[in-house]
FILUM-162136 format. One line per 8 residues: their letters; for each residue y, z, x of C-alpha. Coordinates in nm, 3 decimals. Each point is the difference from the previous one (the first is absolute). Example, Ala and Ser with C-alpha at 12.3 -4.5 7.8 and 13.67 -1.06 7.14 Angstrom:
<recs>
AS) -0.450/0.780/1.230 ~ 0.344/-0.066/0.137
</recs>
This chain:
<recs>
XXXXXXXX) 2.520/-8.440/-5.912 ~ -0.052/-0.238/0.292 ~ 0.043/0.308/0.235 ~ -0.251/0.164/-0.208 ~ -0.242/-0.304/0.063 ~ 0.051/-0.017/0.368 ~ -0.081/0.398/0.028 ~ -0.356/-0.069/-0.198
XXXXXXXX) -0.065/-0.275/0.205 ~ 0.114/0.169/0.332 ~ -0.220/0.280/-0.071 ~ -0.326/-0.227/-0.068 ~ 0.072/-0.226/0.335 ~ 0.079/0.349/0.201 ~ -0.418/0.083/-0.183 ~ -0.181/-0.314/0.107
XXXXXXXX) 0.204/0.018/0.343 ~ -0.142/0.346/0.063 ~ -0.331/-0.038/-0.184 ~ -0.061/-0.333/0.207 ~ 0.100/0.168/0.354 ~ -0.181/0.326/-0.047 ~ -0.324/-0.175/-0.090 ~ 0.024/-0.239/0.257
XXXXXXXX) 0.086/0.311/0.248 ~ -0.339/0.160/-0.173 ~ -0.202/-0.324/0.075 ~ 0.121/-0.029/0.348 ~ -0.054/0.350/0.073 ~ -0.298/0.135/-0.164 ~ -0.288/-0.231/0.108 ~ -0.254/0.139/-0.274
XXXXXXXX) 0.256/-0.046/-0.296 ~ 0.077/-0.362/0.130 ~ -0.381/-0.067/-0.002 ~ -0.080/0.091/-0.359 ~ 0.328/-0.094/-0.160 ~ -0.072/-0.340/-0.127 ~ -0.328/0.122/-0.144 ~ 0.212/0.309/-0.130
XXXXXXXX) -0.253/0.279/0.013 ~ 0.235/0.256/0.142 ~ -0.101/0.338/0.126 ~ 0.171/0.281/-0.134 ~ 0.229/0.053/0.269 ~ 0.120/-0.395/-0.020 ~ 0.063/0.059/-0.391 ~ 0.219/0.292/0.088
XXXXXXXX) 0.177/-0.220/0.244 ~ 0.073/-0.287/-0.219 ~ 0.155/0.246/-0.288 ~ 0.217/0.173/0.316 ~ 0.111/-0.390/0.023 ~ 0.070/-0.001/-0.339 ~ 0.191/0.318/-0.050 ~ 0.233/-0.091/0.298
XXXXXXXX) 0.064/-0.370/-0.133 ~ 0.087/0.131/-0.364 ~ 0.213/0.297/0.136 ~ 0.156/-0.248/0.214 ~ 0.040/-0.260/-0.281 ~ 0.202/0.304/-0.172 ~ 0.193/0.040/0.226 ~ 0.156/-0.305/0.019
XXXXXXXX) 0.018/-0.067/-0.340 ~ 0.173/0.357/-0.028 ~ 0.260/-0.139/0.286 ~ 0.116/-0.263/-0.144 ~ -0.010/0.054/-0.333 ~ 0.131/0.323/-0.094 ~ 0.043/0.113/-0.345 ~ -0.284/-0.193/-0.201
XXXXXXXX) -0.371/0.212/-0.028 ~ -0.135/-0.332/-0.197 ~ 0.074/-0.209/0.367 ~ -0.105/0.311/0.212 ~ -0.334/-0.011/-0.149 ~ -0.071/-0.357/-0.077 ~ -0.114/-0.100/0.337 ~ -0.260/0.252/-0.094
XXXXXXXX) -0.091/-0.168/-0.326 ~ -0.019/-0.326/0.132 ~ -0.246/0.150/0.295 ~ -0.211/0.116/-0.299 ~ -0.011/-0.331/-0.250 ~ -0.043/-0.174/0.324 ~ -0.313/0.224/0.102 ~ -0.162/0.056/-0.270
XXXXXXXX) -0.165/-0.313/-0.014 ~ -0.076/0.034/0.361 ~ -0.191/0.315/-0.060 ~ -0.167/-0.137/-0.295 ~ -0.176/-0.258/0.190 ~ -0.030/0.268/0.293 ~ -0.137/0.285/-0.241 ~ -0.391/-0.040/0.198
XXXXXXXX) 0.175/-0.002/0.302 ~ 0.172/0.362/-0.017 ~ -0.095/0.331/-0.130 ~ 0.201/0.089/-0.314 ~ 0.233/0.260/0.158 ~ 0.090/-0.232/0.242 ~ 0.106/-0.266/-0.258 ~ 0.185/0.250/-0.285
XXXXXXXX) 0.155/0.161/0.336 ~ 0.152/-0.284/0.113 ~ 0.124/-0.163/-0.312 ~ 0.145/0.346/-0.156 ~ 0.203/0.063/0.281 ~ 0.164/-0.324/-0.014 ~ 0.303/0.099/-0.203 ~ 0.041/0.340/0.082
XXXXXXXX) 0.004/-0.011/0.392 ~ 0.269/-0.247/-0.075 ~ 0.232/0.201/-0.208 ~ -0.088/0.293/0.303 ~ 0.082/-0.217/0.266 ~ 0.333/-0.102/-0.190 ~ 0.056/0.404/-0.029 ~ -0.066/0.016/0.366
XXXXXXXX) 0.325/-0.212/0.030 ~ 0.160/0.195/-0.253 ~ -0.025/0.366/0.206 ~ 0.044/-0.138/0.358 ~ 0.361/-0.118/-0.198 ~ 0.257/0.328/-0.052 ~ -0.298/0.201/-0.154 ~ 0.154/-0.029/-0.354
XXXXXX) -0.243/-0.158/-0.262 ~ 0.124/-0.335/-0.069 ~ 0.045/-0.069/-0.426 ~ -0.218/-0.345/-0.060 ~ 0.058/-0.141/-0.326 ~ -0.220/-0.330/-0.078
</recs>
């Protein structure tokens, strides 16, 4: 169980870490994105980015999780479901800030870019799907 634990938690540290560097990358590097993002009125090129940010940091988080723990589906996805409770409410009080799609993409890719990036770790293994009970 405790390994279990570790693995979810592992997988949300490995998100912020890469969410947190990526955007501060983006920031650094784009000077246009850096000078509307505290008034958040994005173009659409900047949305794109941030969900590329996103993708990569749950697929990452996946991984990790995957790698460390290795049988349980329930621990694979559940840094995924704790990414979603924990946006939701973020969105919600973001909803005038963002165009629908970019909200409902975002938050419904949570869980399963996290089981994908767990079956990423799965097939670079000996190719043989792995059984997960929960």
């Amino acid at each position: 169980m405790l390994k279990k634990v570790l693995g979810v938690v592992a997988g949300l540290a490995v998100w912020l870490l890469v969410a947190i560097v990526a955007g501060g990358i983006m920031r650094r590097s784009w000077p246009a994105y850096s000078s509307v993002a505290e008034a958040m009125t994005f173009t659409l090129p900047m949305l794109a980015a941030r969900l590329t940010i996103g993708i990569v940091a749950t697929l990452a988080a996946g991984m990790v999780t995957a790698s460390l723990v290795q049988r349980s589906i329930l621990a694979r996805v559940m840094p995924g479901l704790l990414l979603l409770l924990a946006f939701i409410p973020q969105h919600v009080m973001l909803w005038d800030k963002f165009p629908v799609w970019y909200h409902l993409t975002f938050l419904v890719s949570l869980v399963p870019l996290t089981y994908l990036g767990g079956k990423i770790v799965d097939g670079a293994g000996s190719g043989l799907p792995v059984s997960a009970p929960l």
